[in-house]
C-alpha positions as CSV (number, residue, x, y, z in Angstrom):
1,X,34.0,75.3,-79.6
2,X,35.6,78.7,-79.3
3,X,35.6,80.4,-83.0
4,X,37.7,82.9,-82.0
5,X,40.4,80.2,-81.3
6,X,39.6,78.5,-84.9
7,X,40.3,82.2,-86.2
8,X,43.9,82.3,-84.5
9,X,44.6,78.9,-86.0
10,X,47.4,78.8,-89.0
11,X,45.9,77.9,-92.2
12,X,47.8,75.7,-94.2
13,X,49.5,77.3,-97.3
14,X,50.2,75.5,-100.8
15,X,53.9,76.1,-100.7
16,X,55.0,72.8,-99.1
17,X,52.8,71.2,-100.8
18,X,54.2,72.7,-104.4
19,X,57.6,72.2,-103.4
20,X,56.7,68.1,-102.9
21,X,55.2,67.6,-106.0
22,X,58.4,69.2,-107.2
23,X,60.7,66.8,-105.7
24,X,58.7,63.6,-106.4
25,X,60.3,62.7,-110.0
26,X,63.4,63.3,-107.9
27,X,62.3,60.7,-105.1
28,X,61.3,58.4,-107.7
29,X,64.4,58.4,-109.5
30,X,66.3,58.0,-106.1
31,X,64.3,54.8,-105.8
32,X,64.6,53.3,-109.1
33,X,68.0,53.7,-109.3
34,X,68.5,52.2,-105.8
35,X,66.1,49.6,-106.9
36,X,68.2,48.8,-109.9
37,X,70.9,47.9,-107.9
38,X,69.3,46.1,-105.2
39,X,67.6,43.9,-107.3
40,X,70.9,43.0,-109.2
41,X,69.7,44.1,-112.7
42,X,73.3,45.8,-113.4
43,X,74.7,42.1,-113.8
44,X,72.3,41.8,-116.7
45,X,74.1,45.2,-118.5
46,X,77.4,43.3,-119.5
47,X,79.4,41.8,-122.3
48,X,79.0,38.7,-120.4
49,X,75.1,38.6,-120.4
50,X,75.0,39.9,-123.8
51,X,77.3,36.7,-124.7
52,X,75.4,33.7,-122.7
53,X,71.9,34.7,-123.7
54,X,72.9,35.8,-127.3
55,X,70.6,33.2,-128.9
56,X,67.5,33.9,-126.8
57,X,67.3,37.7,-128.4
58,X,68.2,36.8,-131.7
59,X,65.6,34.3,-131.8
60,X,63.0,36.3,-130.1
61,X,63.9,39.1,-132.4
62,X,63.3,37.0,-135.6
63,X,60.2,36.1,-134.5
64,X,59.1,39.5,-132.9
65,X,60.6,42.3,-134.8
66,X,58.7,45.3,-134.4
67,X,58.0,44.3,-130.7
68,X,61.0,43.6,-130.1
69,X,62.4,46.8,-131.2
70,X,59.2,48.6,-128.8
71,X,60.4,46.2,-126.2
72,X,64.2,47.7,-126.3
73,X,63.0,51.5,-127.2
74,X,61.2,51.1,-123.9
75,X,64.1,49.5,-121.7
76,X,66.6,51.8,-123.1
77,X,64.6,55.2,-122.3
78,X,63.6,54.0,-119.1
79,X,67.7,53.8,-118.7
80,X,68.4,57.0,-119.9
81,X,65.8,58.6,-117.9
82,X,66.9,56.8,-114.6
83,X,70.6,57.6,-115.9
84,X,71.4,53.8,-114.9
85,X,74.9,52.2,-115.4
86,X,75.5,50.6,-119.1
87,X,74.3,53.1,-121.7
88,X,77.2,52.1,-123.9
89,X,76.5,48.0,-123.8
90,X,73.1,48.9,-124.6
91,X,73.9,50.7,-127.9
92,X,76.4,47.9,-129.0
93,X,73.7,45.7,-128.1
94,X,71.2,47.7,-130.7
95,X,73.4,47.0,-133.2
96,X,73.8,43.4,-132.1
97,X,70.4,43.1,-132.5
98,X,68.8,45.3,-134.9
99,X,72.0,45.6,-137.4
100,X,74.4,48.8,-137.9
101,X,71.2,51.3,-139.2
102,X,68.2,50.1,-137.9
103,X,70.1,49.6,-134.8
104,X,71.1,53.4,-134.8
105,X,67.9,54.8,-135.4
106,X,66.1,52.5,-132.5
107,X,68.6,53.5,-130.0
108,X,68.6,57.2,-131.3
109,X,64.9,57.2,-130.7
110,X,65.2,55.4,-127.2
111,X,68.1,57.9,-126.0
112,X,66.2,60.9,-127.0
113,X,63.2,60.3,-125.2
114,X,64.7,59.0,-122.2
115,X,67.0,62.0,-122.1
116,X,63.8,64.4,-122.7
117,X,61.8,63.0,-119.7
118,X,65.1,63.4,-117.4
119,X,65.5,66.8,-119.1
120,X,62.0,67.7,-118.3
121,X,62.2,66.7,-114.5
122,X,65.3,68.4,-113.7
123,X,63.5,71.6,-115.6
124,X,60.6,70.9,-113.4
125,X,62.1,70.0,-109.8
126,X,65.2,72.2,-109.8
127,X,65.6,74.5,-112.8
128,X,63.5,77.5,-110.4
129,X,65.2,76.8,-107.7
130,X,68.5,76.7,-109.0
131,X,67.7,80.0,-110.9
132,X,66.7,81.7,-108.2
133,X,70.1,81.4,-106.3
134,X,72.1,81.4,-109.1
135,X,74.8,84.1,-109.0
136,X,75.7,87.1,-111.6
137,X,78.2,84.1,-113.4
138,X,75.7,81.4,-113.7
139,X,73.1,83.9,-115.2
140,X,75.5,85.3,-117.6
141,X,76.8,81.3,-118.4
142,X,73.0,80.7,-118.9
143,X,72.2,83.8,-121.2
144,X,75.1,82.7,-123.5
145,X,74.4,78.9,-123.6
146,X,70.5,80.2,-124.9
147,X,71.5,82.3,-127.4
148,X,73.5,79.2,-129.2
149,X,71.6,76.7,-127.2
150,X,71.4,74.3,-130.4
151,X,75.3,74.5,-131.4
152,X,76.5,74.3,-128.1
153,X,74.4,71.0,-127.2
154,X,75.5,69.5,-130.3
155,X,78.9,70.2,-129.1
156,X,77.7,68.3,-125.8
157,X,76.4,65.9,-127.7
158,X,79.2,64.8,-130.1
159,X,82.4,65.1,-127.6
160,X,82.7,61.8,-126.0
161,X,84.0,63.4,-123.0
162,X,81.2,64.4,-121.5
163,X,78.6,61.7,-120.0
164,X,75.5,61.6,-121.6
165,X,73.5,62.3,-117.8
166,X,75.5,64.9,-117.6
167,X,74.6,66.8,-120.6
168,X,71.1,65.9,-119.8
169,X,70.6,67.9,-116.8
170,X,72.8,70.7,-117.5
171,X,70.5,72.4,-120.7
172,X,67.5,72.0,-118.0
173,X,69.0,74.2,-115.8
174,X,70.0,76.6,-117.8
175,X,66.8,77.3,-119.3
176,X,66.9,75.7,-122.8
177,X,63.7,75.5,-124.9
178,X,62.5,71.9,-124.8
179,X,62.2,71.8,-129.0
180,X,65.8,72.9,-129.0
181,X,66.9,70.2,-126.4
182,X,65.2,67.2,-128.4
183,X,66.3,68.3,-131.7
184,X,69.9,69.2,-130.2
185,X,70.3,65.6,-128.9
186,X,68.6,63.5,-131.5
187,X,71.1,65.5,-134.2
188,X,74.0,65.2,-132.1
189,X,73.9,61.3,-130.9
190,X,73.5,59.9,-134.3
191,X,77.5,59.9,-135.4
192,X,78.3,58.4,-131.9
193,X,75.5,56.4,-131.5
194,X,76.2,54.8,-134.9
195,X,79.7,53.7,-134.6
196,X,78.6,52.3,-131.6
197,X,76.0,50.2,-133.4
198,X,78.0,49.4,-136.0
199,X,80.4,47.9,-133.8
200,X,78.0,45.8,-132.0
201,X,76.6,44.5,-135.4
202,X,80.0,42.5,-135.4
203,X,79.7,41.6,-132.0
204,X,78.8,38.1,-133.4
205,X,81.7,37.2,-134.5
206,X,83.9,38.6,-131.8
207,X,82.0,36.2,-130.0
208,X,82.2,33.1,-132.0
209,X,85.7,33.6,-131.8
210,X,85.9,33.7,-128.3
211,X,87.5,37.5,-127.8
212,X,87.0,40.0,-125.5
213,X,85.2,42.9,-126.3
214,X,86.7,46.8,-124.5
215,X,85.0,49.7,-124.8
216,X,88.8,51.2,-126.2
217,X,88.6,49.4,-129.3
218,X,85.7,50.7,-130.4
219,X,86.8,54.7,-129.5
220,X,89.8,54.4,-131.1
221,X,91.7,58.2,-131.6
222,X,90.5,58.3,-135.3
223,X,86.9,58.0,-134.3
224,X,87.8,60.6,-131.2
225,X,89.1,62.8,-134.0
226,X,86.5,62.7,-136.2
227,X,84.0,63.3,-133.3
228,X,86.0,66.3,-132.2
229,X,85.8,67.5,-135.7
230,X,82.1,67.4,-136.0
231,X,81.9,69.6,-132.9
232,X,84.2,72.1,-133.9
233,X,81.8,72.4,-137.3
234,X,78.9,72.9,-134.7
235,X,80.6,76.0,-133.0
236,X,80.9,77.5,-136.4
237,X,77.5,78.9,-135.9
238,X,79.0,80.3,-132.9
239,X,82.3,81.7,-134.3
240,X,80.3,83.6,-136.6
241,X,77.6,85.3,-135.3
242,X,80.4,86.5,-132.8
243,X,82.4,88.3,-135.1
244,X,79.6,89.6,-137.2
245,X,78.7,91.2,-134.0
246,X,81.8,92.7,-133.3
247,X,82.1,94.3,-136.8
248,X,79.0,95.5,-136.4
């Protein structure tokens, strides 16, 4: 064999090889959420499911209570972390389950680390990339949002408006510190995340009754209010390191 042709040969270079182990959380996620649909499981996330197999859980609850709650924590962060359909039946069914406060804290604990492992993929498979042709704007966006990381994602956190996928890609890719992202968003779920469950501790009765249950009654404009006013406490921080800085 010639050597001199081996020589002129290309060698292969790590790069592609970098960028696919980059973009396999991404592929995975592509296929479990496809998956999740395929295989029908979003008719299992309704009101309607919750109602017919009510006495199933609560009876396997009884019986299993701390494996029960592991059972859910798992489910529910492998939810969040897929960012699949029916976050909010999920909490109301915590509460159904586990009662207003033990309910909260389960589904706080499931939210956060589903939301952490989707945070830490998007970090990983396009926060570099993203940086790297992001314009003047986006830089200066992403320099502000770190110097008040932790008041501005409990801002994201608390105001129902924004969907909870949403604000768990965004702090990836604008460099927030992971400690800051996990305390941020196990702080800032809590008020919402309990009214939920506290709502879906009565779902029982609403039930037995025969009602329908809508997502409306539960965020009615008081609890919008008082969400809104939490956040506007959480940009205090904000408010005032600004205008020390200006009389300084």
């Amino acid at each position: 064999m010639n050597t001199h042709r081996m020589m002129d040969l290309p060698m292969p270079t790590r790069s592609g090889g970098g960028l696919l182990k980059k973009l396999l959380p991404l592929v995975v996620l592509a296929a479990g959420i496809g998956g999740f649909f395929a295989a029908g499981l979003n008719e299992y996330v309704t009101f309607e499911a919750l109602r017919e197999n009510r006495e199933t859980l609560n009876i396997f609850v009884a019986g299993n209570g701390v494996l029960a709650a592991l059972v859910y924590i798992a489910v529910y962060a492998v939810a969040v972390a897929f960012s699949l359909p029916g976050g909010a039946i999920m909490t109301l069914a915590g509460g159904f389950l586990f009662g207003a406060l033990f309910g909260t804290m389960v589904v706080v604990v499931a939210a956060t680390l589903g939301a952490t492992a989707l945070f830490l993929i998007a970090r990983t498979a396009l926060g570099d990339l993203l940086r790297a042709k992001a314009g003047p704007f986006v830089r200066k966006m992403e320099a502000g949002f770190q110097e008040n990381a932790l008041s501005y994602l409990l801002v994201l956190r608390l105001v129902p408006a924004f969907p909870f996928w949403v604000v768990n890609l965004v702090p990836a890719l604008l460099g927030v510190k992971l400690s800051t992202y996990v305390l941020g968003t196990a702080i800032g779920i809590i008020p919402g995340t309990f009214v939920f469950a506290t709502f879906g501790a009565g779902l029982g009765s609403v039930f037995d009754q025969g009602g329908e249950v809508s997502l409306k009654a539960i965020l009615t404009p008081e609890i919008i209010a008082g969400l809104v006013g939490l956040a506007v406490l959480a940009l205090v921080p904000v408010v005032v390191k600004k205008l020390r800085g200006r009389k300084a």
